[in-house]
mmJSON file of the N, C-alpha and C atoms, coordinates in Angstrom:
{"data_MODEL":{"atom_site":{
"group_PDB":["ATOM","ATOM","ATOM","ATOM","ATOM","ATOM","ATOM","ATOM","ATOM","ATOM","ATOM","ATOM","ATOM","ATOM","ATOM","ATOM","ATOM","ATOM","ATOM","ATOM","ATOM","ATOM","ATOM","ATOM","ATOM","ATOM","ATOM","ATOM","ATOM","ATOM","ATOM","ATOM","ATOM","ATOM","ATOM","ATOM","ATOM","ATOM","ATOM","ATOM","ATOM","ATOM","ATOM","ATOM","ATOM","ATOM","ATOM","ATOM","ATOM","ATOM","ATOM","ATOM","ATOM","ATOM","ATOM","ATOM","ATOM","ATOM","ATOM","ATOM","ATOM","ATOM","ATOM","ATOM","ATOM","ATOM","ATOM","ATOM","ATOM","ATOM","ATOM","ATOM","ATOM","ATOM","ATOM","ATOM","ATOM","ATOM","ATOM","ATOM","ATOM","ATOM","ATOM","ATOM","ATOM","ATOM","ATOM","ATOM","ATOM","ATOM","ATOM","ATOM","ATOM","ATOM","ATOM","ATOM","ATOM","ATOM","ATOM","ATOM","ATOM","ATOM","ATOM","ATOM","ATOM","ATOM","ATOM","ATOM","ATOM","ATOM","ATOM","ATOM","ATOM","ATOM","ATOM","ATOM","ATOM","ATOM","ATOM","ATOM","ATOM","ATOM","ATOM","ATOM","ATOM","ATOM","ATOM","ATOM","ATOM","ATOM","ATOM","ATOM","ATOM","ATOM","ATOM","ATOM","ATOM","ATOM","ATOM","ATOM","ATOM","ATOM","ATOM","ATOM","ATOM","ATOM","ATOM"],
"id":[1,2,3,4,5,6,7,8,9,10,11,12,13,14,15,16,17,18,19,20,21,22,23,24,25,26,27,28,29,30,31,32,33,34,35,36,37,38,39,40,41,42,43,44,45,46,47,48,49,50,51,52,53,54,55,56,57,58,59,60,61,62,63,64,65,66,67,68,69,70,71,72,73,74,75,76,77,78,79,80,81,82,83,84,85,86,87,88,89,90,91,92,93,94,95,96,97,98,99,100,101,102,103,104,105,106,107,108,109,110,111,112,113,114,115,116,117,118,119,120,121,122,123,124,125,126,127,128,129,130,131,132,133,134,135,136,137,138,139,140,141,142,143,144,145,146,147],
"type_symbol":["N","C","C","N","C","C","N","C","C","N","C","C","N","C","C","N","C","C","N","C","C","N","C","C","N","C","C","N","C","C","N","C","C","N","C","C","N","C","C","N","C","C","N","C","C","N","C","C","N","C","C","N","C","C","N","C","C","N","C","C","N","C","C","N","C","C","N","C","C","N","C","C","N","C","C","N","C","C","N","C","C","N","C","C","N","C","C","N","C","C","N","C","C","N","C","C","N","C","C","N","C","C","N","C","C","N","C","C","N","C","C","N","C","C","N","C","C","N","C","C","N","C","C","N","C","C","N","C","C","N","C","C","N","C","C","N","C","C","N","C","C","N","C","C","N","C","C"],
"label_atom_id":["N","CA","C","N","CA","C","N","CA","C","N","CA","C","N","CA","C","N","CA","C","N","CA","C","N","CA","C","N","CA","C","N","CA","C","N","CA","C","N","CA","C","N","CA","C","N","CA","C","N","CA","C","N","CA","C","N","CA","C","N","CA","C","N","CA","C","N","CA","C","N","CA","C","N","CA","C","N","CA","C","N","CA","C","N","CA","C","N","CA","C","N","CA","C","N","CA","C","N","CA","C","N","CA","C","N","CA","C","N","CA","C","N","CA","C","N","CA","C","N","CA","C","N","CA","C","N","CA","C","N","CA","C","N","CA","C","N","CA","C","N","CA","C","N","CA","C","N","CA","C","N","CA","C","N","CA","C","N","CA","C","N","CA","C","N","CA","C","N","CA","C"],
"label_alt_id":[null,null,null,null,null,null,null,null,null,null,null,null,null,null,null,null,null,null,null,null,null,null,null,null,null,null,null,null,null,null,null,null,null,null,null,null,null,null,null,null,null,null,null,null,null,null,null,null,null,null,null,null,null,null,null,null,null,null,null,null,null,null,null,null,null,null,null,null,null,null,null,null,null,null,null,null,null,null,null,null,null,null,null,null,null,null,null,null,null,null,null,null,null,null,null,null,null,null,null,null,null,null,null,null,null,null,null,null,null,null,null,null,null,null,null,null,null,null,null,null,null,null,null,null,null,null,null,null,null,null,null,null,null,null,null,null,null,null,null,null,null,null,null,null,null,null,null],
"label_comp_id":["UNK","UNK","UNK","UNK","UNK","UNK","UNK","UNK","UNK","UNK","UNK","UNK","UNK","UNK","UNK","UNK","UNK","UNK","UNK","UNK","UNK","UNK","UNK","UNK","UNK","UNK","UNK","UNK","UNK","UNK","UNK","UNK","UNK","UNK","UNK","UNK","UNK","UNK","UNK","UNK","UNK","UNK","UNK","UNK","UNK","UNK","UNK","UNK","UNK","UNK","UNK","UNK","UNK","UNK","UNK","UNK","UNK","UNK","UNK","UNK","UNK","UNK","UNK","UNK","UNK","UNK","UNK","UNK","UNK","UNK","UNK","UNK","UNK","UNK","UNK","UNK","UNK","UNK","UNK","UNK","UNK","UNK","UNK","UNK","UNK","UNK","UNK","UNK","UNK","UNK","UNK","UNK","UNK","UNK","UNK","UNK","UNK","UNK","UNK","UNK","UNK","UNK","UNK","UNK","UNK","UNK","UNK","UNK","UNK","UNK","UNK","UNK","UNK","UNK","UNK","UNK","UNK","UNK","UNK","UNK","UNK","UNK","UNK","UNK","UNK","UNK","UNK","UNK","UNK","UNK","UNK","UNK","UNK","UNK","UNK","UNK","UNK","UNK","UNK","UNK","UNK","UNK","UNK","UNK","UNK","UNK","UNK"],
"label_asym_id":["A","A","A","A","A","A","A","A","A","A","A","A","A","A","A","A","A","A","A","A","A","A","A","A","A","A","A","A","A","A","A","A","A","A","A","A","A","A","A","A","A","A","A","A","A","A","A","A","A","A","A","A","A","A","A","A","A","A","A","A","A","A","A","A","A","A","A","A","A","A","A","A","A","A","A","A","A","A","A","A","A","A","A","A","A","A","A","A","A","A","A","A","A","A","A","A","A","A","A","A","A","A","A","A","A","A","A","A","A","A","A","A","A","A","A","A","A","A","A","A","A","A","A","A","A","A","A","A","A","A","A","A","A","A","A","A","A","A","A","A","A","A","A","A","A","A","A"],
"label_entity_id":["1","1","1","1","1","1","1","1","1","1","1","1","1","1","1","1","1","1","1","1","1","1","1","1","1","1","1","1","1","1","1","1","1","1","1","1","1","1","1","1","1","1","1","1","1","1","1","1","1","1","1","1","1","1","1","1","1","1","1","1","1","1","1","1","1","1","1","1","1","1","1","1","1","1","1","1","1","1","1","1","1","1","1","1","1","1","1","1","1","1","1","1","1","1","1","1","1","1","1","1","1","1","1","1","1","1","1","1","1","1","1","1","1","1","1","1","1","1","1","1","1","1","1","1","1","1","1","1","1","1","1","1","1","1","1","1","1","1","1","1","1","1","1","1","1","1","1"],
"label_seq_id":[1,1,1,2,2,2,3,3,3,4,4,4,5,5,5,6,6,6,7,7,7,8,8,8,9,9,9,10,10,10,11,11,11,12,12,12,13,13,13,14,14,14,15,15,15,16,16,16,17,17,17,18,18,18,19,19,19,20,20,20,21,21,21,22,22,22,23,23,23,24,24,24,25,25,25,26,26,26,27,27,27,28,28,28,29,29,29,30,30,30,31,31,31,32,32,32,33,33,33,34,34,34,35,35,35,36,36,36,37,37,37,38,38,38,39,39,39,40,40,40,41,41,41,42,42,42,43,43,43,44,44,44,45,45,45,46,46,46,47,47,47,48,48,48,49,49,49],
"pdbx_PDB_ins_code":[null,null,null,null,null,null,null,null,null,null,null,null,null,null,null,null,null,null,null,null,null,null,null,null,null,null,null,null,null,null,null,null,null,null,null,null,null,null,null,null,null,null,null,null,null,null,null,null,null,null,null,null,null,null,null,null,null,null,null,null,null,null,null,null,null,null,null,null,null,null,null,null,null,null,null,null,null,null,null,null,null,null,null,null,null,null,null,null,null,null,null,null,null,null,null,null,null,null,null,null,null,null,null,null,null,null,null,null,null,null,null,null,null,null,null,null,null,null,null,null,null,null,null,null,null,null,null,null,null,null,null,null,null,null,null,null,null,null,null,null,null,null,null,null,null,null,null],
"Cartn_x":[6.309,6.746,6.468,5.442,5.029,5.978,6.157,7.291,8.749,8.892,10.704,9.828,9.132,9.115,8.928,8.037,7.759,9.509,10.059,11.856,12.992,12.745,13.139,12.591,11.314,10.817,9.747,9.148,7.841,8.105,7.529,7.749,9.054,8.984,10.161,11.233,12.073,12.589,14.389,14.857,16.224,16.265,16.045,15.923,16.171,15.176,15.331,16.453,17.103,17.763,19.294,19.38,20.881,20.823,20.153,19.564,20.044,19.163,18.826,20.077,20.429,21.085,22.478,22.88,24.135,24.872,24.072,24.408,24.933,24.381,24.294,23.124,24.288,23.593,22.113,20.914,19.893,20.296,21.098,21.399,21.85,23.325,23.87,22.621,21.771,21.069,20.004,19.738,18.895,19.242,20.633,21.579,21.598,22.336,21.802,21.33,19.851,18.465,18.077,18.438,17.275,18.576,19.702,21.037,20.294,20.428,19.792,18.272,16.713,15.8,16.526,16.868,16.965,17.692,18.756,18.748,17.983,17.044,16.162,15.356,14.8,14.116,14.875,15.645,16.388,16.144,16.723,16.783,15.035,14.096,12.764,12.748,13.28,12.966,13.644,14.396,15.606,15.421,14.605,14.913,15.465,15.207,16.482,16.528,17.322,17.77,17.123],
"Cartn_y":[-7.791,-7.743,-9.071,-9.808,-10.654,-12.253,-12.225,-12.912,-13.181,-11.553,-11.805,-12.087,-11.669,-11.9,-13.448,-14.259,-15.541,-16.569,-15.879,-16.483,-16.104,-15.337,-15.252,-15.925,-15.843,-16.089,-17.32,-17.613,-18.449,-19.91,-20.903,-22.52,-22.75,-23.089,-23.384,-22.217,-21.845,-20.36,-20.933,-19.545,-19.602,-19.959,-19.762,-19.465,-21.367,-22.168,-23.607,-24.143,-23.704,-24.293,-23.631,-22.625,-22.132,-23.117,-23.39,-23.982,-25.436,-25.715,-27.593,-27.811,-27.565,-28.044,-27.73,-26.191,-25.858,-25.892,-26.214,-26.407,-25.181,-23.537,-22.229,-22.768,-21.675,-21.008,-20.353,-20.351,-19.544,-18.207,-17.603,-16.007,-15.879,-16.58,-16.071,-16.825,-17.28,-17.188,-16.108,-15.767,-14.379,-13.232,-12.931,-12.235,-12.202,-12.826,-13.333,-12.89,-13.586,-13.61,-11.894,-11.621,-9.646,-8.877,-9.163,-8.591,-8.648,-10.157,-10.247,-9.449,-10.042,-9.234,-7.777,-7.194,-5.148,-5.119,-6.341,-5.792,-5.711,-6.744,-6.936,-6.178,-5.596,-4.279,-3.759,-3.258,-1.628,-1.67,-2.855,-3.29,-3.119,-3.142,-3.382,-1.851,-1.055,0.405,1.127,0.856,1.677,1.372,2.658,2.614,2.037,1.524,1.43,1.519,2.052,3.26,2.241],
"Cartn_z":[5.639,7.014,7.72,7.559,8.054,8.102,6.53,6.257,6.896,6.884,7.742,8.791,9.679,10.925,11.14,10.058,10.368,9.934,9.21,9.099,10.223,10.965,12.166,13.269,13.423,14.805,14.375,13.54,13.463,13.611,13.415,14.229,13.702,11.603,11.822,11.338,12.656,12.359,12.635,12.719,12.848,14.232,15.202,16.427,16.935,16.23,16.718,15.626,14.734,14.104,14.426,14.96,16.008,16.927,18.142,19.317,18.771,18.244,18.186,17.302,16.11,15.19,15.453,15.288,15.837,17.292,18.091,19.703,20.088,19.503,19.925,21.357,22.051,23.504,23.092,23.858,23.54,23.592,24.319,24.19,23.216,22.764,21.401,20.273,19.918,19.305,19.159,20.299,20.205,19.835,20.417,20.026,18.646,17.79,16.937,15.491,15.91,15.258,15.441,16.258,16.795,16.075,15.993,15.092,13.157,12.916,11.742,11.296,12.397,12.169,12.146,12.732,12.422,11.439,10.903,9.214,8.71,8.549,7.943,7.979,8.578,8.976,8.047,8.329,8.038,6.146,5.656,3.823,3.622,4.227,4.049,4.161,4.894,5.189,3.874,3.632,2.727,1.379,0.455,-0.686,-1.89,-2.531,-3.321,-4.643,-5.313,-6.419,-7.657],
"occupancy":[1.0,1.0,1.0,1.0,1.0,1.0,1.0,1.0,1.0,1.0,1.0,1.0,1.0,1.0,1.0,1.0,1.0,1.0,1.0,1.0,1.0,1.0,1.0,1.0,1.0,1.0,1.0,1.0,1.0,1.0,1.0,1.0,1.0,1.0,1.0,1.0,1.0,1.0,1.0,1.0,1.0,1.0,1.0,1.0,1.0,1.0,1.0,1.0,1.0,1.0,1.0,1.0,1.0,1.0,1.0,1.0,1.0,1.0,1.0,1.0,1.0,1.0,1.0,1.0,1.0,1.0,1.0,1.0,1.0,1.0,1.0,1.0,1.0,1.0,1.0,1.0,1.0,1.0,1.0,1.0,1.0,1.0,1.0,1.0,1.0,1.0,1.0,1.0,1.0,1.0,1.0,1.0,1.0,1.0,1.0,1.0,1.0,1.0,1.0,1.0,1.0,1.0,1.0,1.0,1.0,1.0,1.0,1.0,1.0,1.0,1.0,1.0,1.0,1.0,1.0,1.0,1.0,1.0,1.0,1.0,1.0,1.0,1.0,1.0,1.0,1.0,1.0,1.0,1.0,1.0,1.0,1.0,1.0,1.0,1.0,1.0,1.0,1.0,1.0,1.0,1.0,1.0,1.0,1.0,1.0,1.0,1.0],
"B_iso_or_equiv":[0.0,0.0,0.0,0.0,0.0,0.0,0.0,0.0,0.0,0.0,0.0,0.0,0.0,0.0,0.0,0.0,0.0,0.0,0.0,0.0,0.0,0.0,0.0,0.0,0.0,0.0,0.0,0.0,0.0,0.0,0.0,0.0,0.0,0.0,0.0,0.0,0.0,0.0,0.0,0.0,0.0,0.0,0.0,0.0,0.0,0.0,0.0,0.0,0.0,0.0,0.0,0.0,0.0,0.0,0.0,0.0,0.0,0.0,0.0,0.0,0.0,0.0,0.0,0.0,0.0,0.0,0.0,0.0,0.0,0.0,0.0,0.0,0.0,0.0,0.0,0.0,0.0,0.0,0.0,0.0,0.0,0.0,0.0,0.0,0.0,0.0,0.0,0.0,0.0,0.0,0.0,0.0,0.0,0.0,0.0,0.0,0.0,0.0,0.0,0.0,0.0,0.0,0.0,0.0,0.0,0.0,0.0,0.0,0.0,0.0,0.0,0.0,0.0,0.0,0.0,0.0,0.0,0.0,0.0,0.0,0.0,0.0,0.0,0.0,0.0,0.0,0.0,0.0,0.0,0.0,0.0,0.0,0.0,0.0,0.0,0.0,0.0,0.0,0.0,0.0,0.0,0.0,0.0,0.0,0.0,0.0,0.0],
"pdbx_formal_charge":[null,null,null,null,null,null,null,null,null,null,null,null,null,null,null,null,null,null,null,null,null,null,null,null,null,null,null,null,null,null,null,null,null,null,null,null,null,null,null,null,null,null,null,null,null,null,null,null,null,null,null,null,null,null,null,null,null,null,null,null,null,null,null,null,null,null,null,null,null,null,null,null,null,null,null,null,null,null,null,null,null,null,null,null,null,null,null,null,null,null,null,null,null,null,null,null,null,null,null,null,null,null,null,null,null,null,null,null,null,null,null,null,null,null,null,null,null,null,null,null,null,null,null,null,null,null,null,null,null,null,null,null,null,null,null,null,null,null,null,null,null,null,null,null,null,null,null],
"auth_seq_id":[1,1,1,2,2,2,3,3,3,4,4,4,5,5,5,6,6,6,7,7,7,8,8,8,9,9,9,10,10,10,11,11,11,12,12,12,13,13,13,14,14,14,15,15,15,16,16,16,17,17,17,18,18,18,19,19,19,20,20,20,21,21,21,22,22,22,23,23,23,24,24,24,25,25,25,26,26,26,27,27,27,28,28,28,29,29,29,30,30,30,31,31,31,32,32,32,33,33,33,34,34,34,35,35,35,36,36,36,37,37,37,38,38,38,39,39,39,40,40,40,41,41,41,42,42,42,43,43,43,44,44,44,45,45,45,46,46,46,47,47,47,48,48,48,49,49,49],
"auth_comp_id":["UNK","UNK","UNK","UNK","UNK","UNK","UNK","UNK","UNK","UNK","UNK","UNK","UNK","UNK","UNK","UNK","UNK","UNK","UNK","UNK","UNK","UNK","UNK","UNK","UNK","UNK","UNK","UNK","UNK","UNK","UNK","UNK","UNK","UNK","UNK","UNK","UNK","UNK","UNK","UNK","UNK","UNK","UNK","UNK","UNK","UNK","UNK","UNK","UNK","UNK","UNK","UNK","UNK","UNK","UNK","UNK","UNK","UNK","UNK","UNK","UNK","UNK","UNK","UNK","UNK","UNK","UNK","UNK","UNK","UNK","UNK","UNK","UNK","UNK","UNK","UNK","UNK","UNK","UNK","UNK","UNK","UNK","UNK","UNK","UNK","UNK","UNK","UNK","UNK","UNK","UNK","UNK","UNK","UNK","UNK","UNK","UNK","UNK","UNK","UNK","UNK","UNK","UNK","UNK","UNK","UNK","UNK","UNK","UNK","UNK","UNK","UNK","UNK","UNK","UNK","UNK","UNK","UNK","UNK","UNK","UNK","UNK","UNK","UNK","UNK","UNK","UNK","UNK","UNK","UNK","UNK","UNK","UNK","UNK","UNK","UNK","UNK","UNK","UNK","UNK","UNK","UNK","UNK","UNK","UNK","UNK","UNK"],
"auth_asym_id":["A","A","A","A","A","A","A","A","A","A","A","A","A","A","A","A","A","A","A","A","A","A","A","A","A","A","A","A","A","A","A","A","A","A","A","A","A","A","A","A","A","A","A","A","A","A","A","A","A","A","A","A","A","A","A","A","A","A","A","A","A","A","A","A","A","A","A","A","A","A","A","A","A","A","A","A","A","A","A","A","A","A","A","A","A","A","A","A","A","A","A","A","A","A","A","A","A","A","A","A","A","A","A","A","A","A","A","A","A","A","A","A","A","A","A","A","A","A","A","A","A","A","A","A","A","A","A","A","A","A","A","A","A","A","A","A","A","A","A","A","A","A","A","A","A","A","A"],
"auth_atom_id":["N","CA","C","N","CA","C","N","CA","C","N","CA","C","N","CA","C","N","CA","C","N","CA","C","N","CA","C","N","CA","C","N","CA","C","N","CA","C","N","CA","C","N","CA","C","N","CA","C","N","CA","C","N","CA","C","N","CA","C","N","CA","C","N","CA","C","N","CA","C","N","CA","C","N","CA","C","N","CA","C","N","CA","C","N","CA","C","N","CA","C","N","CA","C","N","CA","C","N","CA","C","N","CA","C","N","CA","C","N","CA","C","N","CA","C","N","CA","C","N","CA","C","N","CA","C","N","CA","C","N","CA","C","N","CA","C","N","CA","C","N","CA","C","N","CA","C","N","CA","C","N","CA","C","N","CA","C","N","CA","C","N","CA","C","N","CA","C","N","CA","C"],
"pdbx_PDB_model_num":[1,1,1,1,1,1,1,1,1,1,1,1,1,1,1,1,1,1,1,1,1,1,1,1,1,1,1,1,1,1,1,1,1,1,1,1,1,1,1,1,1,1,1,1,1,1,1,1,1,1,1,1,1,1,1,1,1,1,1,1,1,1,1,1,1,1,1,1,1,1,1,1,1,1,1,1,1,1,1,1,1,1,1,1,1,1,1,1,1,1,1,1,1,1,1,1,1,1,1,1,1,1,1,1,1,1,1,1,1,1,1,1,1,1,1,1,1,1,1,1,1,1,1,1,1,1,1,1,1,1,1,1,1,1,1,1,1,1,1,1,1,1,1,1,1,1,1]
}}}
């Protein structure tokens, strides 16, 4: 858990590399990033065969 959370959100995350690199709006980057984290969540929650 700690992991995704530090590849989403931690220093160097998606969040400054939408922002700085791609010249994404901070909303549609948050937008985003909290879209991607709850996949990520969800594949971490869900079983698999």
């Amino acid at each position: 858990m700690a992991d995704v959370t530090l590849y989403h959100y931690g220093p160097q995350n998606g969040f400054h590399f939408t922002v700085s690199v791609l010249g994404w709006t901070e909303e549609r980057a948050r937008d985003f990033l909290s879209a991607q984290f709850a996949h990520s969540l969800h594949e971490m929650a869900t079983p698999t065969a």
